[in-house]
C-alpha positions in Angstrom: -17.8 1.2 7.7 -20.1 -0.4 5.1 -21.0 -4.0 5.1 -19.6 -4.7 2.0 -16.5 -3.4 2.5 -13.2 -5.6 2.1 -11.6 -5.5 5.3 -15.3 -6.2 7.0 -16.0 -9.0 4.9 -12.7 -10.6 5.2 -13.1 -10.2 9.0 -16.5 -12.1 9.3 -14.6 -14.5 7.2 -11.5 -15.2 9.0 -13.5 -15.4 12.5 -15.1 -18.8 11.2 -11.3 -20.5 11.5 -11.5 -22.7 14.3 -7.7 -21.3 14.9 -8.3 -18.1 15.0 -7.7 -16.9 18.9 -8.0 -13.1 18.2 -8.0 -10.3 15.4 -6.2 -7.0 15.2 -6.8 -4.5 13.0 -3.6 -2.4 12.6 -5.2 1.2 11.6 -3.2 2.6 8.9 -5.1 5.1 7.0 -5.8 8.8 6.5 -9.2 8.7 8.1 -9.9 7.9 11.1 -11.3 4.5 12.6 -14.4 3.9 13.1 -15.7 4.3 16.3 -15.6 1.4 19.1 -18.9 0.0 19.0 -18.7 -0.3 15.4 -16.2 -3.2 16.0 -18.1 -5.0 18.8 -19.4 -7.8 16.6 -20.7 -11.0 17.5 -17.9 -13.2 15.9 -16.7 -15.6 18.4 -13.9 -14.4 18.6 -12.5 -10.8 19.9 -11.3 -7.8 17.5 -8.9 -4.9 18.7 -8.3 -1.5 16.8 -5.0 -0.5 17.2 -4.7 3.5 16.0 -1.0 5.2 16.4 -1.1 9.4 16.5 2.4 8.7 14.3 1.6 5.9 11.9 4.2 3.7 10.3 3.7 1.4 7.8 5.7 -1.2 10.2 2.7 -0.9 12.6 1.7 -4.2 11.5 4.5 -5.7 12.5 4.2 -4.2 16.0 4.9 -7.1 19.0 1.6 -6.2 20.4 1.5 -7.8 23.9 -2.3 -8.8 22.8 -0.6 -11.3 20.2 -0.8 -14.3 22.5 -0.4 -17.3 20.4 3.0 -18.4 18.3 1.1 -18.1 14.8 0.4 -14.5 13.8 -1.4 -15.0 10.4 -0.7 -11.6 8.8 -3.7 -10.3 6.0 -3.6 -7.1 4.1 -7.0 -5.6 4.3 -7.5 -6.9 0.5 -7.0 -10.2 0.8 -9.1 -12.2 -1.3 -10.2 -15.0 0.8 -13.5 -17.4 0.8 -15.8 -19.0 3.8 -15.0 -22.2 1.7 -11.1 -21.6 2.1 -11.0 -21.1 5.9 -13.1 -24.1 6.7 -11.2 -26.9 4.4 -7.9 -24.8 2.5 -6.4 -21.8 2.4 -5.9 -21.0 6.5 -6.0 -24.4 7.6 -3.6 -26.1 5.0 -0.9 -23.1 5.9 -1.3 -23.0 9.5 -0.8 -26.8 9.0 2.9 -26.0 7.0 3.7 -23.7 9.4 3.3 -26.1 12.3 5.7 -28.4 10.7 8.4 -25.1 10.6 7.8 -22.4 12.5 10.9 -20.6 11.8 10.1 -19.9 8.3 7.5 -17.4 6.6 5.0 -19.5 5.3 2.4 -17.9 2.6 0.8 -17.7 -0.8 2.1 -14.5 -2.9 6.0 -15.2 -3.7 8.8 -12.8 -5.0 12.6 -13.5 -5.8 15.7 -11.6 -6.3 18.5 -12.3 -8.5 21.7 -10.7 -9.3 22.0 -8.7 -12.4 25.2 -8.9 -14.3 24.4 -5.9 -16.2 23.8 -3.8 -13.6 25.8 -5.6 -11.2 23.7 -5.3 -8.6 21.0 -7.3 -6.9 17.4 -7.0 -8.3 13.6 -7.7 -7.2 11.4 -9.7 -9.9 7.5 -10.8 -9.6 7.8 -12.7 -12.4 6.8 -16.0 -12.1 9.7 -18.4 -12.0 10.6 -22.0 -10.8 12.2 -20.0 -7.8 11.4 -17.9 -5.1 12.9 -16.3 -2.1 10.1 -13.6 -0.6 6.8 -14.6 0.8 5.0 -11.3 1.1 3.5 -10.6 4.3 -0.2 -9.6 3.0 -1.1 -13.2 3.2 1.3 -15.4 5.5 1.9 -16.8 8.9 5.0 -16.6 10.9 6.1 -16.5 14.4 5.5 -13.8 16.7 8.5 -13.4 18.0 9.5 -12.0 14.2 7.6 -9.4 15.0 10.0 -8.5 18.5 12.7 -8.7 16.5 11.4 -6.7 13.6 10.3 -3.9 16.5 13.6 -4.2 19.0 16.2 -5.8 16.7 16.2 -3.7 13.4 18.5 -0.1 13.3 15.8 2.4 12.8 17.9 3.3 9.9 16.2 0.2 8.1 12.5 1.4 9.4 13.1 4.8 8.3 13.7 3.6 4.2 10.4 1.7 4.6 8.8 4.6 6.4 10.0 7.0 3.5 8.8 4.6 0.8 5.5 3.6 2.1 6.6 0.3 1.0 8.9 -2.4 1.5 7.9 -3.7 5.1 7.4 -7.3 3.8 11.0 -7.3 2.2 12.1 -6.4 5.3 10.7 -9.0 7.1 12.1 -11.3 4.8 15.7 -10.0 5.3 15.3 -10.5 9.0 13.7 -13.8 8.9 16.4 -15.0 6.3 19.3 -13.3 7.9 18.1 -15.1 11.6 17.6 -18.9 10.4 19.9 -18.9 7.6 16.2 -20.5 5.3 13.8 -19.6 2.7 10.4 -18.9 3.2 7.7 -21.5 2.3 5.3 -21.6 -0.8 1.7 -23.1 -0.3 -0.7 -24.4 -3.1 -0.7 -22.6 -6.8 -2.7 -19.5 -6.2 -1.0 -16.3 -7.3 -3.7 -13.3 -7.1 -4.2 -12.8 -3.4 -5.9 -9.3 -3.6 -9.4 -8.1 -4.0 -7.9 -4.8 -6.1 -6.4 -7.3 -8.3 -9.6 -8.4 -10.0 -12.3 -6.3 -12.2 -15.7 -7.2 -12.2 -15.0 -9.5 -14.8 -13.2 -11.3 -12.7 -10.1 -11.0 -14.6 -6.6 -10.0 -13.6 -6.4 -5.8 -14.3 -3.5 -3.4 -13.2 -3.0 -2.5 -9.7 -1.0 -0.3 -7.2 1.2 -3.4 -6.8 1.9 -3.4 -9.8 2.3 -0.1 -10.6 6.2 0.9 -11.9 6.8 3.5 -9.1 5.5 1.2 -6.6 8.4 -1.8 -8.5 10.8 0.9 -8.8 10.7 2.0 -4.7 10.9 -2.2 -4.0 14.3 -2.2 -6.0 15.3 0.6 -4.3 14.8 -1.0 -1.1 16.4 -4.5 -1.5 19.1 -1.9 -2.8 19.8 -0.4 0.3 18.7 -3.5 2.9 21.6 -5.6 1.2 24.6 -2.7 1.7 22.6 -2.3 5.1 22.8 -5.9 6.5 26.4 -5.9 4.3 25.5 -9.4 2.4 22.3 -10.7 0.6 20.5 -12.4 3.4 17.5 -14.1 1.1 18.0 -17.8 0.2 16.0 -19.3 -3.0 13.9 -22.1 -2.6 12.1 -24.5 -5.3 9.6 -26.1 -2.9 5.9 -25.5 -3.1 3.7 -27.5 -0.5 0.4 -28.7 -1.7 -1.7 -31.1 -0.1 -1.5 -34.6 -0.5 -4.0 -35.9 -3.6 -3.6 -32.0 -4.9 -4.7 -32.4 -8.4 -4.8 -36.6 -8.1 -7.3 -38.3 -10.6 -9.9 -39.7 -7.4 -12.9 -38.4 -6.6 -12.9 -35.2 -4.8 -14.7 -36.2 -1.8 -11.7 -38.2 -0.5 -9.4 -35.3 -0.4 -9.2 -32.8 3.0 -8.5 -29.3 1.0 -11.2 -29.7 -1.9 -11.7 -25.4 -2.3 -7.4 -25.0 -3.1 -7.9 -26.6 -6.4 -10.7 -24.4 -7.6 -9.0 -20.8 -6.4 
C-alpha cells in the first residue's frame, strides 16, 4: 500500500487523537489486504485488519469484540480529514457532542427525507436544506452497542437489500438508531464535502460515485423498502446544528478552542 494513499494517510492522521484507543480497518475490497507486517506501524496506538472470505458491505458495522470503548468513530476510507482538525476541531469537537448524547448519531455529512405528495411515497434528498434527518456513517460517532443491534437485532431481510445494493448501510443505521430512541441524529459545524474523491486537483467540488444517479436512485430504493419493512417512517427531522462556542464570533482567533473548523 503506497504512502500516499488515502486510507494510509487518514490513518497516521487519526492516530494523533489523544481519544483514539484502537483502529480497525474493516477490509472491503476486491483485492486482497496487504500483508500483516505492512500494518505494524509505529502509531501509538494499535491497528487490526479485519478480512471476511464473504464480504458484506455491513462489515463495518460488525460488533467486533475488539471495539472496547462506547465511542466508535466510524470513517470511510475517503474521509478528508487534517492533522490540524484532530488536534483542535473536527474529532475532538464531535467526540465532545457525542459525550453530551450518546444515544444519537453524531456527524458531519447530513441527508433528509421527505414525503412526496406526487408520488405519494417517502423520498431521500441531499439537497441542502434547513433540515435534516440522516447523518451518514462515513464520518460520525455513535455508540457501540448500535453496532450489536445492527448485527443481532435487524431481520436479515433488511441486510440482504443493502447487500444487493452495495449501498444503503448508513440509512440503515439511521432507521435503527431512530426507530430505538425515538431522536434525530446530530449535525456538527458547517462542513459539507467530507470525501477525498469529492475534490479535483483544483480543489474544487467535481462529480462523484456519491453522487452519481444510479448510486441516488438504489438510496430511494432503499428507504423505499426499509419504511414498508419497519411498517412506519422511523427518521425524525432535526434543525439543530452544534458549533462551538465563538464559531464565527468577531474576537481574535486565538481565544477560541476549535480555530481549524472555521477554515474547512
Amino acid at each position: 500500500m503506497l504512502s500516499s494513499a488515502p486510507l494510509f494517510r487518514l490513518i497516521r492522521t487519526v492516530a494523533k487523537s489523544s481519544y483514539v484507543h484502537k483502529m480497525i480497518v474493516v477490509w472491503h475490497c476486491d483485492i486482497a489486504s496487504p500483508p500483516a507486517q505492512k500494518w505494524l506501524w509505529n502509531l501509538g496506538v494499535p491497528v487490526l485488519v479485519k478480512t471476511r472470505n464473504i464480504k458484506s458491505i455491513s462489515d463495518r458495522f460488525q460488533a467486533f469484540p475488539d471495539v472496547q470503548t462506547d465511542a466508535v468513530f466510524s470513517l470511510d476510507e475517503d474521509a478528508l480529514i487534517t492533522t490540524d482538525e484532530v488536534s483542535q476541531g473536527k474529532l475532538t469537537f464531535a467526540f465532545g457532542v457525542w459525550r453530551e448524547f450518546p444515544d444519537r448519531i453524531v456527524g458531519y455529512p447530513a441527508r433528509e427525507h421527505f414525503y412526496d405528495t406526487t408520488k405519494k411515497r417517502w423520498s431521500y434528498t441531499s439537497t441542502y436544506s434547513n433540515e435534516y434527518s440522516m447523518i451518514l456513517t462515513g464520518a460520525a460517532v455513535y455508540h457501540r452497542y448500535y453496532n450489536y443491534l445492527y448485527t443481532n437485532s435487524l431481520s436479515t431481510v433488511f441486510t440482504q437489500i443493502v447487500d444487493q445494493s452495495q449501498n444503503c448501510e448508513d440509512i440503515l443505521m439511521n432507521f435503527l438508531v431512530s426507530h430505538v430512541t425515538k431522536q434525530p441524529p446530530i449535525k456538527v459545524t458547517h462542513r459539507k464535502i467530507y470525501k477525498e474523491s469529492m475534490l479535483g486537483s483544483s480543489g474544487r467540488t467535481r462529480t462523484s460515485f456519491s453522487l452519481d444517479q444510479q448510486h441516488f436512485s438504489q438510496r430511494q430504493a432503499c428507504l423505499a423498502h426499509f419504511v414498508q419493512l419497519f411498517g412506519y417512517m422511523p427518521l425524525i427531522r432535526s434543525k439543530v446544528r452544534m458549533d462551538p462556542v465563538l464559531f464565527k464570533d468577531p474576537v481574535s482567533n486565538l481565544r477560541k478552542k476549535f480555530r481549524q473548523i472555521e477554515v474547512i
